[in-house]
TORKOL-4160 file (C-alpha; in steps of 0.2 Angstrom, whole numbers, padded with zeros to 4 digits, m for minus):
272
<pt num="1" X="m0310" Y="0448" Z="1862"/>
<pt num="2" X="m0308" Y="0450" Z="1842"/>
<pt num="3" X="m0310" Y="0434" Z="1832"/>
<pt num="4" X="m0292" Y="0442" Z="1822"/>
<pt num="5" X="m0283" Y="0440" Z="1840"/>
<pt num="6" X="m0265" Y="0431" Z="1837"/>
<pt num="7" X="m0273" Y="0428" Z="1819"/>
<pt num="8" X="m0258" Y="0430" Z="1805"/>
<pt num="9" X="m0266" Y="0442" Z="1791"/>
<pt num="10" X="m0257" Y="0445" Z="1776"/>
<pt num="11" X="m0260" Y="0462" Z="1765"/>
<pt num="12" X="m0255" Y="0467" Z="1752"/>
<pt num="13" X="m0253" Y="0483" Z="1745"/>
<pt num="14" X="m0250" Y="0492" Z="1761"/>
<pt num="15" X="m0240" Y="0505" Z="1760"/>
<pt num="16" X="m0254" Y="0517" Z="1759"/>
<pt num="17" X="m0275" Y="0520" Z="1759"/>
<pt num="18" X="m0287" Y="0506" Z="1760"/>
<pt num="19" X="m0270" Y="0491" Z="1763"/>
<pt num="20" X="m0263" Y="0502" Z="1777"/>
<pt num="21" X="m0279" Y="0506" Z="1786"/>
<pt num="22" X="m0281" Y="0488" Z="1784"/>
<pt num="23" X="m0263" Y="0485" Z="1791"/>
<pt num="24" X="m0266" Y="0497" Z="1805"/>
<pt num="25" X="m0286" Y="0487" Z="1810"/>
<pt num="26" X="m0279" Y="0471" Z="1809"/>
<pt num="27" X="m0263" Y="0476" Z="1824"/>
<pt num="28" X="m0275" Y="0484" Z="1834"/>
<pt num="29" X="m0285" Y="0469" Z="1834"/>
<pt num="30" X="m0271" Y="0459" Z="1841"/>
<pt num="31" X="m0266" Y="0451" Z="1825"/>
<pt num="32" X="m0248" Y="0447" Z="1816"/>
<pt num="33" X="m0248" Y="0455" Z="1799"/>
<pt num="34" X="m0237" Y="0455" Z="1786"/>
<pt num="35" X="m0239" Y="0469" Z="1776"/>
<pt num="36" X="m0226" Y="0471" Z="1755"/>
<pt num="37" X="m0226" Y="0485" Z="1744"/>
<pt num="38" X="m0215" Y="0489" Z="1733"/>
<pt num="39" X="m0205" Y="0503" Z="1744"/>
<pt num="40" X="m0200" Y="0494" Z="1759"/>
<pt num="41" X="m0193" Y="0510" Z="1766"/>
<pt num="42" X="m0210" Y="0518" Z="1764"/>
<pt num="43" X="m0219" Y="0503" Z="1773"/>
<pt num="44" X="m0205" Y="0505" Z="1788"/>
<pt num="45" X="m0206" Y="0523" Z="1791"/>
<pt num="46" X="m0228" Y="0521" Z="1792"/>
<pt num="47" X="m0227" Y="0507" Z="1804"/>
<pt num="48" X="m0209" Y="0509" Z="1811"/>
<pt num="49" X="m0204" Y="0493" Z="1820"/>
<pt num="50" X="m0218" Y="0484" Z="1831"/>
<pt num="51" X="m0217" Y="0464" Z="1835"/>
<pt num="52" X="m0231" Y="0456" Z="1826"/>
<pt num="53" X="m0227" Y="0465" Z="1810"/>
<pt num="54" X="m0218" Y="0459" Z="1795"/>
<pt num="55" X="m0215" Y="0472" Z="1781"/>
<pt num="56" X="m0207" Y="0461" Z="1765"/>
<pt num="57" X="m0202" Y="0471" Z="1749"/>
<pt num="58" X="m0214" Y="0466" Z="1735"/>
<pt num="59" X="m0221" Y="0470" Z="1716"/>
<pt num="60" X="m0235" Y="0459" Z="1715"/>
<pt num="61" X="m0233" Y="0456" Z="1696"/>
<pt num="62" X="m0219" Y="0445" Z="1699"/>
<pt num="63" X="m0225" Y="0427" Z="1705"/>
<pt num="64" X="m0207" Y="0424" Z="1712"/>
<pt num="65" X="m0211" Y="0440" Z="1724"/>
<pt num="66" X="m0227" Y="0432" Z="1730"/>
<pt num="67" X="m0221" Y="0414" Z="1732"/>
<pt num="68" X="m0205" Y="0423" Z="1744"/>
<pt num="69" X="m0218" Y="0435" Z="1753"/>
<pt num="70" X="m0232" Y="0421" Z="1758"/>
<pt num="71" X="m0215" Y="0409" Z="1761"/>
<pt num="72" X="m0209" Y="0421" Z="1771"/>
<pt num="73" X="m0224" Y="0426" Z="1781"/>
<pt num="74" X="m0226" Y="0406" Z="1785"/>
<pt num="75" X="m0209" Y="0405" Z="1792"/>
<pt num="76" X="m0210" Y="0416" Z="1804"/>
<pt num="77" X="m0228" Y="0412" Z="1809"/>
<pt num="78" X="m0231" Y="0394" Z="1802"/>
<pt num="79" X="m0246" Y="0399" Z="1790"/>
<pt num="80" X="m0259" Y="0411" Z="1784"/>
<pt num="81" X="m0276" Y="0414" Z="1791"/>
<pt num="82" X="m0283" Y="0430" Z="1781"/>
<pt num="83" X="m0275" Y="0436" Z="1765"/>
<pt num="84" X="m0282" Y="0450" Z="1760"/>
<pt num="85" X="m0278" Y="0456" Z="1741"/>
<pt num="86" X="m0276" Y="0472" Z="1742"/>
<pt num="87" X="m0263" Y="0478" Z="1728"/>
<pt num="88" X="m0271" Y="0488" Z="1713"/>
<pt num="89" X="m0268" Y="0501" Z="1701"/>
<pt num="90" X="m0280" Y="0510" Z="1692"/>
<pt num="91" X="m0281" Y="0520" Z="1674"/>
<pt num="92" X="m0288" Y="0533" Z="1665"/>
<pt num="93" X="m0289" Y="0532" Z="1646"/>
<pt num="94" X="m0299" Y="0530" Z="1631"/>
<pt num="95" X="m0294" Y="0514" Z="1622"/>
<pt num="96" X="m0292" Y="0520" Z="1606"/>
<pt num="97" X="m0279" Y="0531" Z="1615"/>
<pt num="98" X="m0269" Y="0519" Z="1628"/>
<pt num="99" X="m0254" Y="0510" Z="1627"/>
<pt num="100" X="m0257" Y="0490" Z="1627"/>
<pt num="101" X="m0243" Y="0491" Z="1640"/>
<pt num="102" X="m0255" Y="0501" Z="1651"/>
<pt num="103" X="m0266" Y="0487" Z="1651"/>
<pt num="104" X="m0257" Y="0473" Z="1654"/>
<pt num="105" X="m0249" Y="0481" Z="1670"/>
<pt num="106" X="m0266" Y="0482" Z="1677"/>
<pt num="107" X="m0269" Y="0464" Z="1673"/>
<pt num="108" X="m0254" Y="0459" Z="1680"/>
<pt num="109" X="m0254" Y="0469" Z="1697"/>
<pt num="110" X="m0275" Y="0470" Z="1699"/>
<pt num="111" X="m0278" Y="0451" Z="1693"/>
<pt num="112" X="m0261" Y="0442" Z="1692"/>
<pt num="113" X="m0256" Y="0448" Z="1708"/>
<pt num="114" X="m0272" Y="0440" Z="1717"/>
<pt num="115" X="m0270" Y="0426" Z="1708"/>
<pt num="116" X="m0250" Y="0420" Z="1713"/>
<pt num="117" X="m0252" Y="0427" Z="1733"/>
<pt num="118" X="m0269" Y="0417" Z="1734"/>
<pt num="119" X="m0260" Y="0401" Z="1726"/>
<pt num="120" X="m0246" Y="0402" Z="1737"/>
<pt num="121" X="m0254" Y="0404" Z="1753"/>
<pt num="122" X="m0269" Y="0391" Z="1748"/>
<pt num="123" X="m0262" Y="0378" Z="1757"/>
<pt num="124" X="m0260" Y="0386" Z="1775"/>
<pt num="125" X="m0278" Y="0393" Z="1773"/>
<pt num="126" X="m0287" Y="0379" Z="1768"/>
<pt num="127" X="m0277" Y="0369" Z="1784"/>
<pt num="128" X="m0285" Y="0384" Z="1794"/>
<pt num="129" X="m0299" Y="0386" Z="1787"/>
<pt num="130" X="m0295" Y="0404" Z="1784"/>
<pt num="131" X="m0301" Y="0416" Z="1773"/>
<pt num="132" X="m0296" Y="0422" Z="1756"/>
<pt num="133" X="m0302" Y="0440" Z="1754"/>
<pt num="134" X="m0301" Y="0453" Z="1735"/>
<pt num="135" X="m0302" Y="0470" Z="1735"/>
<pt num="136" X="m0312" Y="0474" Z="1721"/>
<pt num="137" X="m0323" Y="0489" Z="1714"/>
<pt num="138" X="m0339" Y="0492" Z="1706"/>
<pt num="139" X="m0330" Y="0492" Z="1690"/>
<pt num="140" X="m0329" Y="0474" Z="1692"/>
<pt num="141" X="m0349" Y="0473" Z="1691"/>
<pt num="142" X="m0350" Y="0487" Z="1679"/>
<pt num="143" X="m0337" Y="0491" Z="1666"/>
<pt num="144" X="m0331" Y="0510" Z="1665"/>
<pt num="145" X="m0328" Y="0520" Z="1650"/>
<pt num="146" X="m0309" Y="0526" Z="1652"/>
<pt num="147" X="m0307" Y="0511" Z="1663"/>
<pt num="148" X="m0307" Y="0496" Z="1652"/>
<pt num="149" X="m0291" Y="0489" Z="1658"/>
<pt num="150" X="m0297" Y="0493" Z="1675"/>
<pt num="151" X="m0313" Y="0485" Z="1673"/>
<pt num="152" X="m0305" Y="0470" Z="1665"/>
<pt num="153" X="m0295" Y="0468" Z="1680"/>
<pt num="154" X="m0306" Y="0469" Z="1692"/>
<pt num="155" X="m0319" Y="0458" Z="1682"/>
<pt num="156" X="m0308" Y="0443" Z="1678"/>
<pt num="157" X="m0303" Y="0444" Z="1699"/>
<pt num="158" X="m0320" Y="0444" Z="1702"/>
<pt num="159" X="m0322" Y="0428" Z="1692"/>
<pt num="160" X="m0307" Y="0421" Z="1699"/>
<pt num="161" X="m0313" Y="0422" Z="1718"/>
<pt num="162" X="m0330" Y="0417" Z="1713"/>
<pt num="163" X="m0325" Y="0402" Z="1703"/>
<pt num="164" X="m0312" Y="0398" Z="1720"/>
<pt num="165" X="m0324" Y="0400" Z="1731"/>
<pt num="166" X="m0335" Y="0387" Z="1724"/>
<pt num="167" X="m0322" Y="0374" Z="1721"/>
<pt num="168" X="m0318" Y="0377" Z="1741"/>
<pt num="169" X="m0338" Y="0376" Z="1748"/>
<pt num="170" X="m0336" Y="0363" Z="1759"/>
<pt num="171" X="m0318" Y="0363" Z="1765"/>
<pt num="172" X="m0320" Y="0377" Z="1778"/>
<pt num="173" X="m0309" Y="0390" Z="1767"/>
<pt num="174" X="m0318" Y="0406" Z="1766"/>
<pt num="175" X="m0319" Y="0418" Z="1748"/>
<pt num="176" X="m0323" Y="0436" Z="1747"/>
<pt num="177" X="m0323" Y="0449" Z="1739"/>
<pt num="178" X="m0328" Y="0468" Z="1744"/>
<pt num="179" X="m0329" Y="0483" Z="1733"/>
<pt num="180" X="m0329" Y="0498" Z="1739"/>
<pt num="181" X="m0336" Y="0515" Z="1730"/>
<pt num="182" X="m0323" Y="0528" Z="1728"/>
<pt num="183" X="m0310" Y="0531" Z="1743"/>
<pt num="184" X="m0300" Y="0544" Z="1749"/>
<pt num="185" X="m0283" Y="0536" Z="1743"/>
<pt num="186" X="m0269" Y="0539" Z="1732"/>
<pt num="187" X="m0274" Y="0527" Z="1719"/>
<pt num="188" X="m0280" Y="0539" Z="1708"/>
<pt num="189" X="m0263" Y="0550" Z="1709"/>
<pt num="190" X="m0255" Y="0535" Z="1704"/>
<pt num="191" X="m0269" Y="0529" Z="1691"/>
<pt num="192" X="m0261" Y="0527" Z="1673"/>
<pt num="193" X="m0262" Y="0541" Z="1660"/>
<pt num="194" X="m0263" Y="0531" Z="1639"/>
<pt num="195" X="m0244" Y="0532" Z="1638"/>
<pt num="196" X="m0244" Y="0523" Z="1658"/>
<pt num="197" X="m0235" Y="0539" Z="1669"/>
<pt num="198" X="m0245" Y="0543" Z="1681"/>
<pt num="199" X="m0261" Y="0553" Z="1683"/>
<pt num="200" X="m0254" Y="0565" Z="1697"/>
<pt num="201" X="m0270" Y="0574" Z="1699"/>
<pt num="202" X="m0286" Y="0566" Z="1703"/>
<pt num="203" X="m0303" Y="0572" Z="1697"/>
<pt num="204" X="m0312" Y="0568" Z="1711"/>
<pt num="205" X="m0317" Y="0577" Z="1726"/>
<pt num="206" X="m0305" Y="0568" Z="1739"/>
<pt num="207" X="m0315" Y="0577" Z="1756"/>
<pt num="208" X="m0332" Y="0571" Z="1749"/>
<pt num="209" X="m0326" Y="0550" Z="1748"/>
<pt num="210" X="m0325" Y="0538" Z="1761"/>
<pt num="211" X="m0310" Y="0536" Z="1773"/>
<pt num="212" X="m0298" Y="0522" Z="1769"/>
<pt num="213" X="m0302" Y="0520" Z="1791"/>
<pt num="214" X="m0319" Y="0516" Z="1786"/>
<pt num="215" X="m0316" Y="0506" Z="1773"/>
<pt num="216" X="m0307" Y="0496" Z="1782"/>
<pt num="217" X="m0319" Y="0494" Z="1796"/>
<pt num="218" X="m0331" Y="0487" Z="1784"/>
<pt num="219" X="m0319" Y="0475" Z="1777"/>
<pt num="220" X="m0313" Y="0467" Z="1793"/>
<pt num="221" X="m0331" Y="0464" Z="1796"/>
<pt num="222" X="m0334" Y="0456" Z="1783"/>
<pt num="223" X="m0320" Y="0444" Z="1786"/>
<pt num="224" X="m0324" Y="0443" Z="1806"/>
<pt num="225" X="m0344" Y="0437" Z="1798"/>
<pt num="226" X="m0338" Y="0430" Z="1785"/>
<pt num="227" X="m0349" Y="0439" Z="1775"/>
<pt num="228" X="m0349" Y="0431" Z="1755"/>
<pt num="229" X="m0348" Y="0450" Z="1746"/>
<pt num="230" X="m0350" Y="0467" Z="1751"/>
<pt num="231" X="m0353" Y="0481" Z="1740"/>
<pt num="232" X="m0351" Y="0496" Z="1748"/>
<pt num="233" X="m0361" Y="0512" Z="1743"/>
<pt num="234" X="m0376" Y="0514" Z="1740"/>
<pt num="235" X="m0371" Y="0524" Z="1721"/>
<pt num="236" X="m0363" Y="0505" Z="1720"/>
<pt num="237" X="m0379" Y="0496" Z="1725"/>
<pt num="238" X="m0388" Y="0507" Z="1713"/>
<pt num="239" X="m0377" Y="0505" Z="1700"/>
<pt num="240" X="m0375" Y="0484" Z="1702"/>
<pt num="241" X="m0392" Y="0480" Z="1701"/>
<pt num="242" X="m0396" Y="0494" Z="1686"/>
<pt num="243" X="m0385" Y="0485" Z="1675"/>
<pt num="244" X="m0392" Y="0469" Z="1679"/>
<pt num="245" X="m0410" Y="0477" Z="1676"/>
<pt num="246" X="m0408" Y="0491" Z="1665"/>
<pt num="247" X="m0390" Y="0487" Z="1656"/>
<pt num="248" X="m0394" Y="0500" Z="1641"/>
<pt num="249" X="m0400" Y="0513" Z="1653"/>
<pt num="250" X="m0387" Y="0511" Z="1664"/>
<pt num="251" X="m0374" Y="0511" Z="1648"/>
<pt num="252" X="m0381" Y="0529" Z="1646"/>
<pt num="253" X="m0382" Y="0535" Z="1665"/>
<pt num="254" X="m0360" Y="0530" Z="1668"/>
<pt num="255" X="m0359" Y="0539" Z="1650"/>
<pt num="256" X="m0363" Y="0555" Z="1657"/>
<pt num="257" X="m0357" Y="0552" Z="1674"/>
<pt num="258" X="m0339" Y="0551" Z="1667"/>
<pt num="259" X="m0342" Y="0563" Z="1655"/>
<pt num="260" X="m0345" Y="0577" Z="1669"/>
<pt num="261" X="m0328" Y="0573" Z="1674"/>
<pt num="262" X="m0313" Y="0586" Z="1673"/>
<pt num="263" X="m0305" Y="0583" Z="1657"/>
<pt num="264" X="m0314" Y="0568" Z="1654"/>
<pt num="265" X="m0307" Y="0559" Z="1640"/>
<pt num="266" X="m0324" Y="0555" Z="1634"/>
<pt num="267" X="m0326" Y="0574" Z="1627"/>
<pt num="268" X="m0317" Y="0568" Z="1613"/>
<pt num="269" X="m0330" Y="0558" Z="1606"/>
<pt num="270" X="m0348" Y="0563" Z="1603"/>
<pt num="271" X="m0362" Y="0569" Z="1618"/>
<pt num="272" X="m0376" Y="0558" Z="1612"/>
């Protein structure tokens, strides 16, 4: 039997990629989720109408949406035992180039987000003794050129959870964070250009990443194992533990990774 049956996970961001495969391993584990976005619609039609799902309307910016999404999720089902945070958006921009706008819409969705659903749903975990799970990135470890509001998002979450997790050691309650290397989603589709539209086209190879299903699978068992952090990839392990050996060279090394990519905004400035 899997340690999520009857369990009552909440996701967000799961209207597509890593939060729906998420959505779609926790149901067929015999858990209640609740999954928001902000297109209802969108998260119906994926999921259509099944008994132990909840699909709740929500930008995760807004603390209000938060506070209604985990009050919700506790009145039908009398608490939380997973929250997995999910929700993110990514970028692609110089700095000297972005909108400031740009950056704070990554630190409210990427960080803030995190931060109002996990206070929300605190309570019902640490009765539980559930688990409070981030989805993070290697970009929370490492900070990427083109990225920085990205990186800052993911590093302040990474703080966050670490900081909570400590407070919580000896309650029961359970803090992760995971951070997977790059996944066949739409969040680079969506990824903000320097004036904050969207990128539209990636400039990654999409067949050569890791499925969102996969991804997932390594993420729910983290949380059956209750595993403290998972980094996923081994281009992820490598990089972690160059920039904690090697910072300069690994400065160098992300430099020219980024640089290779199509129109790489980093062309604008010298090779080295």
């Amino acid at each position: 039997m899997s340690a999520l049956k009857n369990k009552i996970v909440v996701i967000t961001g799961g209207s597509s990629g890593i939060g729906k495969a998420l959505a779609e391993s926790a149901l067929s584990q015999g858990a209640k989720v609740a999954v928001c976005a902000r297109n209802l619609e969108k998260l119906q039609s994926l999921f259509g109408q099944q008994e132990h799902l909840l699909c709740f309307r929500a930008d995760v910016s807004k603390e209000a949406d938060c506070k209604n999404f985990i009050g919700k999720v506790t009145e039908r089902w009398g608490g939380v035992d997973v929250l997995i945070n999910n929700a993110g958006i990514s970028m692609r921009a110089l700095f000297e180039d972005v909108d400031l706008a740009v950056l704070k819409e990554l630190m409210d969705v990427n960080f803030w987000g995190a931060v109002y659903c996990t206070k929300y749903a605190l309570p019902a975990i640490l009765k539980r003794k559930g688990t409070v799970v981030g989805v993070s990135s290697i970009a929370g470890y490492r900070g990427l050129p083109g990225r920085t509001g990205y990186s800052a998002s993911k590093f302040a979450l990474q703080g966050f959870l670490e900081a909570l997790r400590t407070e919580l050691l000896y309650t029961g309650a359970h803090v992760m964070w995971v951070s997977p290397g790059f996944t066949a989603s739409n969040i680079r589709n969506v990824a903000r250009s320097r004036d904050g539209s969207a990128q539209a086209e990636t400039p990654l190879d999409e067949g050569k990443l890791m499925p969102a299903e996969e991804c997932a699978r390594i993420i729910m068992d983290g949380v059956e194992k209750r595993t403290r952090t998972i980094v996923m990839t081994r281009q992820g392990i490598l990089a972690v533990w160059l920039n904690k050996l090697f910072p300069s060279i690994a400065d160098k090394l992300v430099y020219k990774h980024f640089l290779k990519e199509a129109d790489s905004p980093l062309k604008k400035y010298p090779k080295g």
